[in-house]
C-alpha positions in Angstrom: 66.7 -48.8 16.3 65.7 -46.5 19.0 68.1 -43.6 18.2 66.8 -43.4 14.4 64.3 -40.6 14.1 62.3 -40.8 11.1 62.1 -37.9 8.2 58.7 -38.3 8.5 58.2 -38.0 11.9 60.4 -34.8 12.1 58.6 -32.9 9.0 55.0 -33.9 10.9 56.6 -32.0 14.1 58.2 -29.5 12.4 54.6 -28.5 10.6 52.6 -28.7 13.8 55.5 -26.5 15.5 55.2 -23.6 13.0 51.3 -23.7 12.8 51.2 -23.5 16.4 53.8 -20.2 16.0 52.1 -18.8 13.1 48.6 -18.8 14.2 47.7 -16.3 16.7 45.4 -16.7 19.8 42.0 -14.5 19.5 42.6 -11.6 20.0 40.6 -10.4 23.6 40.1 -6.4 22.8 38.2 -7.4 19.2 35.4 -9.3 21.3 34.0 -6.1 22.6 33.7 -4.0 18.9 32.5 -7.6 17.5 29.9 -7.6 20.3 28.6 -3.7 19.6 28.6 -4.2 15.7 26.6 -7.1 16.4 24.7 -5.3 18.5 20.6 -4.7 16.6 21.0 -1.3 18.6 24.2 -0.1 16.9 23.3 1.1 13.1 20.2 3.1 14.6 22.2 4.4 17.7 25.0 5.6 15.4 22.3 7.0 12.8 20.3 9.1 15.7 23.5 10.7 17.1 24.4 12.1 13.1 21.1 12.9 12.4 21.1 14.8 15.7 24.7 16.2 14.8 23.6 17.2 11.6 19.8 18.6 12.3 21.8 21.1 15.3 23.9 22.2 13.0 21.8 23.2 10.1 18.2 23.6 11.9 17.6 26.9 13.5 16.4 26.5 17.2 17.0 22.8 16.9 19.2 22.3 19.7 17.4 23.7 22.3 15.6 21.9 25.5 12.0 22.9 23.9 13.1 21.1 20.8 13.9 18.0 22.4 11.3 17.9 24.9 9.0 18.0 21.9 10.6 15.2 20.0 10.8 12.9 23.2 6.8 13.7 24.0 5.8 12.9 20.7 7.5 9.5 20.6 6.8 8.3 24.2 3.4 6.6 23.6 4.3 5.1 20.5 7.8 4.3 22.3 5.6 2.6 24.9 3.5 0.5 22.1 7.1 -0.5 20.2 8.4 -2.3 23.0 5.5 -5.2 22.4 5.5 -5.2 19.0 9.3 -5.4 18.9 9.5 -8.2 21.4 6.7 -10.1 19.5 8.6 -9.1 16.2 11.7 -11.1 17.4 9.4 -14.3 18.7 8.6 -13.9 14.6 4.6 -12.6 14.9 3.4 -9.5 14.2 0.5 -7.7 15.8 -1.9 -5.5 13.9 -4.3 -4.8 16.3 -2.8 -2.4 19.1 -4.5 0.6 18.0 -8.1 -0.8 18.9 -6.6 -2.3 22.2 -4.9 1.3 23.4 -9.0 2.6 22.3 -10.5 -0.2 24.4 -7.8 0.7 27.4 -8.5 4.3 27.3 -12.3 4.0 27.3 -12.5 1.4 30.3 -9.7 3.3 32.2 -11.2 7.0 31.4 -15.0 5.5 32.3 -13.8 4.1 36.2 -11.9 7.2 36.7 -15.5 9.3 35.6 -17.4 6.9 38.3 -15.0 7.2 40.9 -13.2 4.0 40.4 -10.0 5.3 41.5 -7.0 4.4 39.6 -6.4 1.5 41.7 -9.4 -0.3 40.4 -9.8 1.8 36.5 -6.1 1.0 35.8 -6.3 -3.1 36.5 -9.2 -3.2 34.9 -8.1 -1.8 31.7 -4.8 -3.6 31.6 -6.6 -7.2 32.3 -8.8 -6.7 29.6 -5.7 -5.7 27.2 -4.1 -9.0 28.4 -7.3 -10.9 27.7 -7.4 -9.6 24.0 -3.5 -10.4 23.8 -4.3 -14.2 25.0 -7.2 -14.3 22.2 -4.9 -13.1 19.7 -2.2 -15.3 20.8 -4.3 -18.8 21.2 -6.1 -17.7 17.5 -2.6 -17.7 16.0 -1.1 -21.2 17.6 -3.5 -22.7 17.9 -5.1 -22.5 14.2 -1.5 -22.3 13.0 -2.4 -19.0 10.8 -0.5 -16.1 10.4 -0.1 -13.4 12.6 -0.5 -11.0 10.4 -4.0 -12.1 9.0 -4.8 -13.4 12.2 -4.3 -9.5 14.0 -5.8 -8.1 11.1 -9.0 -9.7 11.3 -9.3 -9.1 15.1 -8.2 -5.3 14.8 -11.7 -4.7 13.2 -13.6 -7.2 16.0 -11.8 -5.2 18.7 -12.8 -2.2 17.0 -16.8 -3.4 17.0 -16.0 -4.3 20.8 -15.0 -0.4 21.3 -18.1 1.1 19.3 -20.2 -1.7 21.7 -18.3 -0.4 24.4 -18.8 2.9 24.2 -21.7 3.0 22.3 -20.0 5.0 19.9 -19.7 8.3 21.6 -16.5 10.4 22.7 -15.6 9.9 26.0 -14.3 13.3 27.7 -13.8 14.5 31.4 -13.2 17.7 32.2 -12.1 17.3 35.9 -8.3 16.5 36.3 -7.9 13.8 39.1 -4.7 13.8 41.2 -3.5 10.0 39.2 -3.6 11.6 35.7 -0.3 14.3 37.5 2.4 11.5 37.9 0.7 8.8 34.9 1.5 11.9 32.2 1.3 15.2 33.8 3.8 18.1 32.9 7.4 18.0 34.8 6.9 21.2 36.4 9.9 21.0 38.7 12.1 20.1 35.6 10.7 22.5 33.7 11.0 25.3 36.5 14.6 24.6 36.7 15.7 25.2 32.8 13.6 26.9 30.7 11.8 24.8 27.8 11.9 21.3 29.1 8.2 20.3 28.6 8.9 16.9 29.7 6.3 14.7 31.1 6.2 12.3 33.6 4.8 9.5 30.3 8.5 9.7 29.9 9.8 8.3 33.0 7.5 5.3 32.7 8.4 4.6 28.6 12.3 4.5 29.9 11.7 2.5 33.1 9.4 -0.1 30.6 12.3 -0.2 28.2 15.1 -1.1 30.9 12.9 -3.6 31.8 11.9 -5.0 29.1 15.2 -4.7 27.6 16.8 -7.4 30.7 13.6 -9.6 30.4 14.9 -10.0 27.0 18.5 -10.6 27.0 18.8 -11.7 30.7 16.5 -14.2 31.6 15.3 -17.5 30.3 12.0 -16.2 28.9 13.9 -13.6 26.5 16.6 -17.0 25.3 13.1 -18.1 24.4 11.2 -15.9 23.0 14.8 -15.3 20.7 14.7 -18.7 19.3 11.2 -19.0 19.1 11.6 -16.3 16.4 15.0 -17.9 15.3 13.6 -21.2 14.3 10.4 -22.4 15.7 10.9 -26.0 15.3 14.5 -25.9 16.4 13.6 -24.3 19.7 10.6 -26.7 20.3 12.6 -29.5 19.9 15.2 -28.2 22.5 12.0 -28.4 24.9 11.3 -24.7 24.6 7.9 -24.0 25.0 6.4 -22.2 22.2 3.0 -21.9 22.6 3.4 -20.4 26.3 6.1 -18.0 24.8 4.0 -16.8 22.2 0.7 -16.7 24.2 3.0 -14.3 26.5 4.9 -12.4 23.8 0.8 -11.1 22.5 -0.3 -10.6 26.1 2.6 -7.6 26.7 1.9 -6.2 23.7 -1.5 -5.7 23.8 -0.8 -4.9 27.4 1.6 -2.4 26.5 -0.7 -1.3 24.6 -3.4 -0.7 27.1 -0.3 1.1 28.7 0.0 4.1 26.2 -3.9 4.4 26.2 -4.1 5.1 29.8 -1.3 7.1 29.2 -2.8 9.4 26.5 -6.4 9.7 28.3 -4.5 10.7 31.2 -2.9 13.6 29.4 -6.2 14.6 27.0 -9.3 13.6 29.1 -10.4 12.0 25.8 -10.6 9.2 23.9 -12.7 8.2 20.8 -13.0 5.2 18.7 -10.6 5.9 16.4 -7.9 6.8 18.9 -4.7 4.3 18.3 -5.3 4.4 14.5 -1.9 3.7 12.2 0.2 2.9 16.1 0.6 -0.5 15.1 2.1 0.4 11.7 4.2 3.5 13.4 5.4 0.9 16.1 6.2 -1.6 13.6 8.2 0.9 11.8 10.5 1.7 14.9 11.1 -1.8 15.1 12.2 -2.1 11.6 14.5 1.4 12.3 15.6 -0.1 15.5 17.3 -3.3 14.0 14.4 -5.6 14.6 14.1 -8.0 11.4 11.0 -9.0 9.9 11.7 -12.7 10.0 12.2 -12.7 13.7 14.9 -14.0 16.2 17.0 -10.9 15.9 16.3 -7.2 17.3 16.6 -4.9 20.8 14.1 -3.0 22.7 16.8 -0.3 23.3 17.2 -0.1 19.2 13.2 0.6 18.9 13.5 3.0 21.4 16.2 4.7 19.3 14.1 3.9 16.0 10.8 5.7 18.1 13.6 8.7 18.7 14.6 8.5 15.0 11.6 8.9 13.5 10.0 11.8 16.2 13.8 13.4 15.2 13.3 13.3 11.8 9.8 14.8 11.7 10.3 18.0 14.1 14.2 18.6 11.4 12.5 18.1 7.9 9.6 20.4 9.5 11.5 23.1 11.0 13.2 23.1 7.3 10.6 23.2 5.5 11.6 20.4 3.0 7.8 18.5 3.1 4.5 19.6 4.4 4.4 17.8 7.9 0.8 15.7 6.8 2.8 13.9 3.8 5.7 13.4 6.4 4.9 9.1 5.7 7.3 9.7 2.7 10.2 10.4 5.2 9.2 7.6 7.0 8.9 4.7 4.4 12.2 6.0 3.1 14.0 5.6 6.7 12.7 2.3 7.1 14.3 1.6 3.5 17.4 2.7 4.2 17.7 1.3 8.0 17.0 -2.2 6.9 19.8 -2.1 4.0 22.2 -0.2 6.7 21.5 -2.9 9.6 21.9 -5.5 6.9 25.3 -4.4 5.9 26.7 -4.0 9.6 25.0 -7.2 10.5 27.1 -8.9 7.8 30.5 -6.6 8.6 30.2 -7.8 12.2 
């Protein structure tokens, strides 16, 4: 009979009514805080504004513009060198070798600009040959299917026979101050002329332009989607048609050509390099990964959070200095212990979010 309605039917209808009524829509303002808790930049962004907080309150000339000029210039080359590692970090490789490459870059680039290469031709020059011991790295490590981290290892002490061939083992040093080495890391002076104690130098302009760069190539285009799930999960990726031995090839080029970057860089400020110059960066650029949220097993991590681990770390040397708490040569305590406690804090506010 068409005017019987069925208990049935009515409790089903009644049931799919009050779950409808019950359950709420997502709720639009929580997408925003998800997104920054999920963010690999917000535990060490959050941690370098307390520490700051904290260090002005209790350290005496902390919070002045000589302070901070200080603890910017200090992490600006190894700022520069993080950005490679970190993006290689996330592709899930490691690179142990950057210290020898930013050696090699500052010998070729310093030896052009003592011949009268001119920085159009010394600066190239130096960068290509970065790239080319990026693209060994790289084609070692995909092609063998080894490690990265033996793989680096083992050519960190090649490279550094390269440099000693190179430069036949002696100091390179100028004394002349060409026009190019003003605006690659010469002082601010008009910055500095207009408030007293900010030192900056122009190495700074270039490590922040690099990082807002590098930062879009990363989370904007289709070379960052790959180089995160390359590092995510390498078969995964390369059965989506992703193509991993290009990504990774490119992912060791920039960092050894970042690399080459700082190098130039640093000979620019000291007119001098030597064969051991870039010692312990790779290890000091690894660790402001690590600070900055990048993880260890890759696919996860932000070039804006090294940045803020680089800061973090510079921070924390000039405050436990100025206070006296430990002699500034057994300062890698500090550090081991903040990259300790930022992987346990990113952990936790990666599993909150």
């Amino acid at each position: 009979m068409h005017g019987v309605v069925h208990t049935g039917e009515v409790h089903t209808e009644m049931r799919a009514l009050t779950a409808t009524t019950q359950t709420p829509p997502p709720v639009a303002h929580n997408r925003p805080r998800a997104a920054i808790l999920r963010s690999p930049a917000f535990g060490p962004g959050v941690t370098l504004v307390v520490l700051f907080i904290l260090f002005a309150i209790v350290v005496p000339n902390f919070f002045t513009l000589r302070s901070i000029a200080g603890i910017v210039n200090a992490a600006t080359l190894t700022g520069i060198i993080a950005i490679g590692v970190t993006q290689l970090m996330i592709a899930g490789e490691f690179d142990l070798s950057v210290g020898p490459v930013m050696a090699m870059s500052g010998f070729v680039f310093g030896f052009y600009m003592m011949n009268g290469g001119g920085p159009w031709l010394a600066i190239p020059l130096a960068l290509a040959i970065c790239a080319l011991m990026g693209l060994i790295n790289g084609f070692i490590v995909v092609k063998a299917q080894m490690p990265s981290f033996i793989v680096t290892l083992g050519t960190a002490f090649i490279f550094t026979g390269l440099v000693w061939a190179y430069s036949g083992g002696q100091v390179l040093q100028i004394t002349e101050s060409p026009p190019a080495f003003a605006w690659l890391n010469g002082r601010l002076a008009t910055l500095a002329d207009l408030y007293a104690g900010a030192n900056f130098r122009s190495s700074i302009v270039w490590w922040l332009g690099l990082v807002a760069i590098f930062q879009f190539v990363l989370v904007r285009t289709r070379f960052g989607n790959h180089i995160f799930a390359v590092g995510g999960n390498r078969d995964s990726a390369a059965a989506q048609g992703v193509p991993v031995v290009r990504t990774k090839l490119l992912a060791f080029m920039w960092s050894s050509v970042l690399a080459g970057v700082a190098g130039i860089l640093l000979f620019a400020q000291f007119k001098t390099v030597r064969i051991a110059t870039g010692t312990g960066e790779e290890l000091k650029a690894i660790a402001a990964a690590v600070v900055g949220g990048t993880l260890l097993t890759g696919g996860y991590g932000s070039i804006i959070g090294a940045l803020f681990g680089v800061l973090l770390i510079s921070m924390l040397r000039t405050g436990v200095v100025l206070l006296d708490i430990i002699a500034a040569d057994n300062f890698d305590a500090i550090v081991g212990v903040t990259i300790v406690a930022a992987a346990i804090l990113n952990n936790v506010i990666r599993n909150r979010a």
